[in-house]
C-alpha positions in Angstrom: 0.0 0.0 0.0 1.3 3.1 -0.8 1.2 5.2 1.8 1.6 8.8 0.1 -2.3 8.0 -1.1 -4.1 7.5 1.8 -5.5 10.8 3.8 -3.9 10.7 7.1 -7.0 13.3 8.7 -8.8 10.2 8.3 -7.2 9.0 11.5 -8.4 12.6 13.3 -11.9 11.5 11.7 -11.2 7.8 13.1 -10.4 9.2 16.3 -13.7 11.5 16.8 -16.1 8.9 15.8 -14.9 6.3 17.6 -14.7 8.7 20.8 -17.9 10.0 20.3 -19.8 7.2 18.4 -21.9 9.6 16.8 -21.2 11.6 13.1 -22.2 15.2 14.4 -21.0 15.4 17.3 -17.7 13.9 15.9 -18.1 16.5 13.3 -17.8 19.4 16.0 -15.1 18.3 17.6 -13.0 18.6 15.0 -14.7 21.7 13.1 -15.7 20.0 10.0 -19.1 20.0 8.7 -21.9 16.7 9.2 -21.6 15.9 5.8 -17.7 16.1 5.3 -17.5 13.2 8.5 -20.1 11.1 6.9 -18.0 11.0 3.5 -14.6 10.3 5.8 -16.4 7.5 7.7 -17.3 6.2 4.2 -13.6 6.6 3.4 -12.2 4.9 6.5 -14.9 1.5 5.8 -13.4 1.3 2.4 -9.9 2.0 3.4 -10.4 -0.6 6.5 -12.3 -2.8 5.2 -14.7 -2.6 8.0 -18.2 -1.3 9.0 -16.6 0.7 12.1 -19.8 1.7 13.4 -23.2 -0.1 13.2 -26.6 1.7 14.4 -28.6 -0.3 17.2 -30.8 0.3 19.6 -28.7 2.2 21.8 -27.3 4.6 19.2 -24.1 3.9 16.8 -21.6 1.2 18.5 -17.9 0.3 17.0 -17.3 -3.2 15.9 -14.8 -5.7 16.8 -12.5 -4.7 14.8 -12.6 -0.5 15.4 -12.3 -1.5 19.4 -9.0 -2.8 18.5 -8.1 0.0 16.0 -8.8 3.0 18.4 -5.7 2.7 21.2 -3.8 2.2 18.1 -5.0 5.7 16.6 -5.1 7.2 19.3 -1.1 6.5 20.1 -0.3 7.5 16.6 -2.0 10.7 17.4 -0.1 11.3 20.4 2.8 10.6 19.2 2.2 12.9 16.0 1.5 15.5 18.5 4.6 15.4 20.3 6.8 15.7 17.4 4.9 18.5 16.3 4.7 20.5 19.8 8.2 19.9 20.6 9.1 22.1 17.5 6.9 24.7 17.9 7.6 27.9 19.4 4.8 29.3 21.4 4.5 33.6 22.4 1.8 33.8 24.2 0.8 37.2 23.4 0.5 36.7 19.4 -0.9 33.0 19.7 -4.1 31.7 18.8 -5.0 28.4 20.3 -8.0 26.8 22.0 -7.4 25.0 25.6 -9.8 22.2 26.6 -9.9 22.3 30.4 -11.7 20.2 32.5 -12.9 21.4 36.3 -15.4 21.5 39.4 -17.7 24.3 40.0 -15.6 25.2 42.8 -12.0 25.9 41.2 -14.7 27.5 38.2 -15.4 30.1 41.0 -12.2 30.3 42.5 -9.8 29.9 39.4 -11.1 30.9 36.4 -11.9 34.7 37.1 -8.6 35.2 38.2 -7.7 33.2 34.8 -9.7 34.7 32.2 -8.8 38.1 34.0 -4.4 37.6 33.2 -5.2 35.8 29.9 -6.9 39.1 28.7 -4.0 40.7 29.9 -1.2 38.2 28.6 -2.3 36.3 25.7 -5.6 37.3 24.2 -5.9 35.1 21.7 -6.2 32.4 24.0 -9.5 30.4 24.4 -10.9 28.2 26.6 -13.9 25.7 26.4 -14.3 23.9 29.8 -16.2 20.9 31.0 -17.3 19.8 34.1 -14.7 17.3 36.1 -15.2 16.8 39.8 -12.3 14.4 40.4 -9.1 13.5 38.6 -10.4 9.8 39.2 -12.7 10.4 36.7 -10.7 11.7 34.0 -10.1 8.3 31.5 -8.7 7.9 28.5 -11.6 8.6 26.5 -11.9 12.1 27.8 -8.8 12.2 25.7 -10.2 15.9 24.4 -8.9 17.5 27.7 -5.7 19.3 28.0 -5.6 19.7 31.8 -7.9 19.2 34.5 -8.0 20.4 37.8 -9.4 18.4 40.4 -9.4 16.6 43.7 -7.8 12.6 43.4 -10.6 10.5 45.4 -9.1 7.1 45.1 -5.5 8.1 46.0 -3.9 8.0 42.7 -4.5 9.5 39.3 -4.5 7.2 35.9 -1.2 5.7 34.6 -1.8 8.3 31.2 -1.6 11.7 33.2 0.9 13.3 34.6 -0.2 15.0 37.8 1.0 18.0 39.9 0.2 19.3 43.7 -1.1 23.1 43.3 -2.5 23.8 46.7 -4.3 22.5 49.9 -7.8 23.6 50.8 -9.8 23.3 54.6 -12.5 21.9 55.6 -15.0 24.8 57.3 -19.1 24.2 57.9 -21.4 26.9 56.7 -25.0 27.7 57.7 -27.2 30.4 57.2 -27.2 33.3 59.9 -29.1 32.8 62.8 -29.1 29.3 62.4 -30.1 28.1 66.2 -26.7 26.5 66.4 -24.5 28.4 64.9 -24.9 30.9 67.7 -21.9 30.0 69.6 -18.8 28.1 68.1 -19.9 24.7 66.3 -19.6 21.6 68.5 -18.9 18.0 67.4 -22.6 17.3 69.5 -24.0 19.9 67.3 -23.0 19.3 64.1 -23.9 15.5 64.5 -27.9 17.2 66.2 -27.8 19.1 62.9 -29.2 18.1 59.1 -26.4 17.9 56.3 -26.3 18.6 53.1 -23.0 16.8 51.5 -21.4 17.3 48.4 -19.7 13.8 46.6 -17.3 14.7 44.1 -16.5 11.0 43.1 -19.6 9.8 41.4 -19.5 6.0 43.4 -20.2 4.6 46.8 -17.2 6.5 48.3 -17.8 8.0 51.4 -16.3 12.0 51.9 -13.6 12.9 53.6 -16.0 14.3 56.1 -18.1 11.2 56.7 -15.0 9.2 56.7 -13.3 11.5 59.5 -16.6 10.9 61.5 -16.6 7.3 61.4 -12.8 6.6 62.8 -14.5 8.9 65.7 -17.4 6.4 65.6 -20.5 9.0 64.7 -22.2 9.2 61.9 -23.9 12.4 60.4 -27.8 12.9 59.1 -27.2 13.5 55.2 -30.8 14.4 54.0 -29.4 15.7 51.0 -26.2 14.5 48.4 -25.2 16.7 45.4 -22.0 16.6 43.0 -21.9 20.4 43.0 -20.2 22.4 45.5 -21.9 26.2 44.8 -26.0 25.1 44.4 -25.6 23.4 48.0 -24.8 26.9 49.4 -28.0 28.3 47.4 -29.5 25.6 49.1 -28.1 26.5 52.7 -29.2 29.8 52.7 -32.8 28.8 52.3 -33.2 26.0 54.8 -31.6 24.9 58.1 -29.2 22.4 56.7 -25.5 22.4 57.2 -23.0 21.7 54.8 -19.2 20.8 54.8 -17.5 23.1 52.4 -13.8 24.3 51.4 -12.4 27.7 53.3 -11.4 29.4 49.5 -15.2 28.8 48.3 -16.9 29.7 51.5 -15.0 33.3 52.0 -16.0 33.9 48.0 -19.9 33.3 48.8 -20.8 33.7 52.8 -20.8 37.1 52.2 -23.4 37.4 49.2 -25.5 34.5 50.6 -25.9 35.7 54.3 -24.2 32.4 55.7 -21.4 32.1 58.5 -18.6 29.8 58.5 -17.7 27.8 61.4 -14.1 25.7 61.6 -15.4 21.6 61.5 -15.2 20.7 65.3 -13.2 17.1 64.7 -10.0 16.2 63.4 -10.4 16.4 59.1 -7.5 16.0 56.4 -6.9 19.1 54.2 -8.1 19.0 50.2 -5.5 18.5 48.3 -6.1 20.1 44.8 -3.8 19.1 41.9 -3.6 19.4 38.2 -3.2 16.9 35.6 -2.5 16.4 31.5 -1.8 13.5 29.0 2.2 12.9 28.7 1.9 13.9 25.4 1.6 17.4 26.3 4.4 17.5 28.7 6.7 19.2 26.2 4.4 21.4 24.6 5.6 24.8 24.9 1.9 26.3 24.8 1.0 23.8 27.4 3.8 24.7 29.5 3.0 27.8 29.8 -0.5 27.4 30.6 0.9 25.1 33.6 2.9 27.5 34.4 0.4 30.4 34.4 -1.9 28.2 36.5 0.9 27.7 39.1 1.5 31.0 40.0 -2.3 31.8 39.9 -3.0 29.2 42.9 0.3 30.3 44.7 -1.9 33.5 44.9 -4.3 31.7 46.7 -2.3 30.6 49.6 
């Protein structure tokens, strides 16, 4: 086969619809109109010899054959983007490039002003488009889109693909509205165990919080009446009901103030949250994603 002839964007094409299993939204991801991803799927099944994608019930699913095919294209990729980063030379304020960033609600509130504020300064040809990401734990390979993420690690490590950096440490407080009946006087362990909780999981599983978990080596165990995977609508929901919830210091101090809540310190023993940053490997010589990292870095040494 003669390799000069074959379209090599038919691997980008590959890549999208096998990641997204679906011709438009493949389409968008890499900028290309419906119609020009149907003709490259129609390419790739004669080029491959292979259906790719079938339609069922449950929407288009990859055969056999393109499960074994994606890892493959997805490490050519990779690798193709390495050769080509590690050449480049990146000045930040004449580039034009679009960051895919993936993030909680929280570091959205505490971050990204302070971001988009010094990219409009620095580099404003820099974009962003972010996505919602709780925990590091739940960035997989198939989120391959994402250029960094920012996050808590639930499960004690992050995937084998990423690599992963410490960027600051967070506390534990408890926030109520004002005049809550017992937030009068300084929170007690017998209080906030008489109190109703709302908790916030940011692993989506049967993991218990760092809160819950601290409570349990002490042998109590807190009344959760309410679990959400979003820090900032359980402090809307604070400041219209008697609930209590267990948040981080840097979120409380940005919202007590507008919401009308107090912030009491947790009255037991409770690790700090550790908050870290993580990208593919591929990246890690990428001039333009090294200075993002680096911008990043110095934005959350700000926060200390």
């Amino acid at each position: 086969m003669n390799l000069s002839k074959i379209n090599l964007n038919l691997l980008v094409a590959l890549d999208a619809l096998l990641t997204e299993r679906h011709v438009t939204h493949a389409a968008h991801k890499v900028f290309v109109t419906q119609s020009a991803m149907s003709i490259a799927l129609s390419q790739l099944r004669e080029l491959l010899q292979d259906d790719l994608l079938v339609r069922s019930q449950q929407g288009m699913i990859p055969t056999k054959r393109a499960l074994e095919l994606h890892p493959q294209v997805q490490r050519l990729l990779n690798e193709i983007k390495t050769i080509v980063y590690a050449t480049s030379v990146f000045d930040p304020s004449t580039a034009s490039r679009v960051f895919q960033i993936g993030m909680s609600d929280y570091l959205e509130l505490v971050i990204l002003p302070r971001l988009i504020k010094k990219i409009a300064q620095v580099a404003p040809g820099i974009t962003f488009k972010f996505s919602h990401l709780n925990s590091l734990d739940q960035y997989t390979p198939e989120m391959g889109q994402l250029e960094l993420a920012l996050g808590v690690i639930c499960q004690g490590k992050a995937a084998p693909f990423m690599e992963t950096e410490s960027l600051f440490r967070d506390t534990a407080v408890c926030v109520g509205r004002k005049n809550h009946p017992l937030l009068a006087k300084p929170l007690t362990l017998k209080k906030f165990l008489q109190a109703k909780h709302i908790s916030t999981n940011l692993y989506a599983g049967p993991v218990l919080t760092r809160v819950d978990k601290a409570l349990q080596d002490l042998g109590h165990e807190r009344e959760v009446v309410i679990s959400l995977p979003h820090m900032i609508p359980a402090l809307y929901l604070v400041k219209e009901t008697d609930f209590l919830l267990a948040s981080v210091e840097l979120l409380a101090k940005e919202m007590v103030e507008e919401l009308g809540l107090v912030m009491h310190k947790i009255p037991f023993p409770i690790p700090p949250v550790d908050i870290y940053m993580a990208w593919p490997k591929y990246l890690a010589t990428d001039p333009a994603h090294l200075w993002l990292r680096n911008l990043v870095r110095e934005l959350c040494t700000e926060l200390q």
